[in-house]
N, C-alpha and C positions, 0 to 999 in steps of 0.2 A: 820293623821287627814284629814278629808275630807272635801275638800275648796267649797265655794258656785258656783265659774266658772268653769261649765263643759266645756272640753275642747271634740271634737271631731273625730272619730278616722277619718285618712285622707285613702283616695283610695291609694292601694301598690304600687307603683312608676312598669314602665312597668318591666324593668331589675331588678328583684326581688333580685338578689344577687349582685348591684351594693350599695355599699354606709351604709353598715352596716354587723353587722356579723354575716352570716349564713351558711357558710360552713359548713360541716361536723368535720372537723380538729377543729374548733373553737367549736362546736356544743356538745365537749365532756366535757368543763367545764362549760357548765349550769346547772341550781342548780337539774332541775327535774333528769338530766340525770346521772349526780353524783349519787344521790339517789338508780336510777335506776340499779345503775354497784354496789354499797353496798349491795343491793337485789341480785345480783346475787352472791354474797361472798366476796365483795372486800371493806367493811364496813370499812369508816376512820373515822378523827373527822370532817373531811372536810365537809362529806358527810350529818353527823348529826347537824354541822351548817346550811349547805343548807337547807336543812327541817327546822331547826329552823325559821331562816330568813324567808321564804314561808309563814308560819303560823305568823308569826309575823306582814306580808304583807297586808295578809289575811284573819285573824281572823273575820272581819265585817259580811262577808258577811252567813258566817255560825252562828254569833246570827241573821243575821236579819231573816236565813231559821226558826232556833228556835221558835223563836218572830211569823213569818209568820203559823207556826203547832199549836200555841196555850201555847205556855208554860210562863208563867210571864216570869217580867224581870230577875228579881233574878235569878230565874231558867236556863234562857235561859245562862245567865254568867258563874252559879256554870258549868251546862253542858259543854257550851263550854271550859271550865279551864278543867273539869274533860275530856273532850277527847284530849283535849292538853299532859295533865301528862301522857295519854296512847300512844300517836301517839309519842310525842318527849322520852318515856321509852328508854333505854339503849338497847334493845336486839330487838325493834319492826322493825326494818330497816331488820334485817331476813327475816318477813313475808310477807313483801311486795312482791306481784307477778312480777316477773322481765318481764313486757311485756311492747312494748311500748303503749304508749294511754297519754292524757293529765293530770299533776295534779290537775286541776278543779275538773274531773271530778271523781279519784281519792281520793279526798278528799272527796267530799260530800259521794261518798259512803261509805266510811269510816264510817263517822259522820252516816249513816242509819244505818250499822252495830253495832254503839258503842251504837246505841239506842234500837235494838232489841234484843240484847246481857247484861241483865242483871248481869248476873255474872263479864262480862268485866265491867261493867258499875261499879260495887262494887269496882275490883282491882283498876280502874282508880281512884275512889276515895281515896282510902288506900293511894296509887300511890302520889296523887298530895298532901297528908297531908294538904291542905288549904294553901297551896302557891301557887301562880302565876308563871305559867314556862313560860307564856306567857303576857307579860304586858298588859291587857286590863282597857280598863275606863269605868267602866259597868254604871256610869253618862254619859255617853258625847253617850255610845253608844245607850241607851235607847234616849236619846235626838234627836240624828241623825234617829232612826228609827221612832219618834214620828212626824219627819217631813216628810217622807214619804207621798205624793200622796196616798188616797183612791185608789185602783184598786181591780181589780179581777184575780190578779195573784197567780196562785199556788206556793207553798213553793220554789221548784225546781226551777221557772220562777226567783224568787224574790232573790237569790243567786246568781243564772248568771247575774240578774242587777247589783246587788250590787258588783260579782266580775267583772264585767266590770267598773264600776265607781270607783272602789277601783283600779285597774289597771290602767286608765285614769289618778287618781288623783298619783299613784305612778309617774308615765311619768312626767308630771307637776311638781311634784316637785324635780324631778333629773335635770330638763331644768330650773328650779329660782336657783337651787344649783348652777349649770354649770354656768349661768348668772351672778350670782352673783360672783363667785369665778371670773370672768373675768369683774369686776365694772361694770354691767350694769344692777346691780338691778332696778333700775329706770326705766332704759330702757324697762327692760320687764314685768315693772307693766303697761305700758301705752301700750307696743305692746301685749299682751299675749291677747286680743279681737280678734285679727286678727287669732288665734289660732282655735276659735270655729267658728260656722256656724251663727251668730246669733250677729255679730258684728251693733253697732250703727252708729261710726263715719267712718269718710273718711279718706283716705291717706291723705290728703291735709289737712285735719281737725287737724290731731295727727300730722303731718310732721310742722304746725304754731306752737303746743304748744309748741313743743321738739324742736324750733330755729333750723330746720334743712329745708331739701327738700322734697319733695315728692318722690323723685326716691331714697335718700337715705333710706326713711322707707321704699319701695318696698322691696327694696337689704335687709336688716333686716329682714322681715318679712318671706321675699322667707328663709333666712339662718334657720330661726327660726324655720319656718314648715319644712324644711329639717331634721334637726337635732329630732324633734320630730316625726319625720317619724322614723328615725335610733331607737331613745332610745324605743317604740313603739313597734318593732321587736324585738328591747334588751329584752328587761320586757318580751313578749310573748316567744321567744327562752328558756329561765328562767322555761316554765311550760311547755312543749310538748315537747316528745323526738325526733324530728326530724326536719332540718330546712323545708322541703315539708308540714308541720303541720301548721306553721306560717299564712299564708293568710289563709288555712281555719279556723285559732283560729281567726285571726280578722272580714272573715264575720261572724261567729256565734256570735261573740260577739258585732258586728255592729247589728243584728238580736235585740239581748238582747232590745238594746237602743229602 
């Protein structure tokens, strides 16, 4: 689900490979890249979870391209279900071109393929029998696209917002999960302002509420955008097969915003 506080992506710390995992060694159990070594013959269950997971992550932002081409709600659901049952199929990990490039970018053509492609468009149907291989809330997501800002963005444009905000709100909520497993749920409902650009109050202001110091929320806060710096790279590392990909995944997707 996707929370009403956008959180901000932050500038890449100078030392790009200090303080998160981007090495190469590391670099070969991320989900895209798994995917990616299945495509070239080496197809596990590992591999067809990782894709699952991805889409599962995901799913938003390809009904909102839907929704943005013209297609009703209904439609834009059954579709996106009906290329889920063909992308997560048992033998589609084959097809996939073993090159590198990002899942983004990946998927969405996909998704123009699975719509130009009426025959695929049949089997996927067949395929998904009217089950959800993908859990979607086709309520909650018509609702989230109905709050959607007026603009004049192309379908394409309106995808990479959405997978940038659906990527944001993943980060976000691995950093209340991580918060929370360590009691400071509270903690980081009052600090998690200091996360985005567009904060109200002051140090001093939240350091009176929280019975604490100013220099102690400083120390918090600095720890907090740390960490969400790491997971930030985690989640992007996740969809580009290379860690050299990473800072250009986040300005284009700083772009997006």
């Amino acid at each position: 689900m996707m929370g009403n506080n956008r959180m901000s992506f932050s500038p890449a710390p100078e030392n790009t490979n200090a303080g998160h995992n981007s090495s190469q060694s590391d670099f070969a159990a991320t989900r895209w890249t798994l995917i990616l070594s299945a495509a070239r013959g080496t197809q596990t269950p590992i591999a067809a979870t990782a894709l699952a997971e991805l889409c599962r992550i995901y799913w938003y932002p390809l009904y909102a391209f839907l929704r943005h081409r013209g297609h009703e709600s209904h439609e834009a659901e059954d579709l996106t279900q009906e290329f889920f049952a063909r992308l997560l199929a048992k033998d589609f990990l084959k097809g996939v071109e073993p090159q590198k490039g990002k899942f983004r970018s990946f998927l969405l053509a996909s998704l123009k393929h699975f719509l130009s492609d009426q025959r695929d468009r049949a089997r996927a149907r067949k395929r998904g029998g009217g089950r959800k291989v993908v859990p979607l809330d086709g309520l909650d997501a018509e609702s989230r696209y109905r709050l959607e800002p007026a603009h004049d963005l192309t379908p394409e444009k309106m995808f990479e917002k959405q997978w940038a905000l659906a990527l944001l709100d993943r980060v976000l909520s691995r950093l209340e999960a991580e918060q929370t497993a360590d009691r400071k749920a509270e903690q980081f409902k009052t600090l998690k302002i200091f996360l985005s650009g567009g904060r109200s109050e002051t140090y001093a202001a939240v350091a009176e509420r929280l019975g604490t110091t100013e220099g102690a929320v400083k120390t918090a806060v600095h720890r907090l955008r740390r960490r969400y710096r790491e997971l930030l790279r985690e989640e992007i590392a996740h969809t580009v097969a290379s860690p050299e990909e990473i800072d250009e995944e986040i300005r284009s997707l700083l772009n997006c915003l």
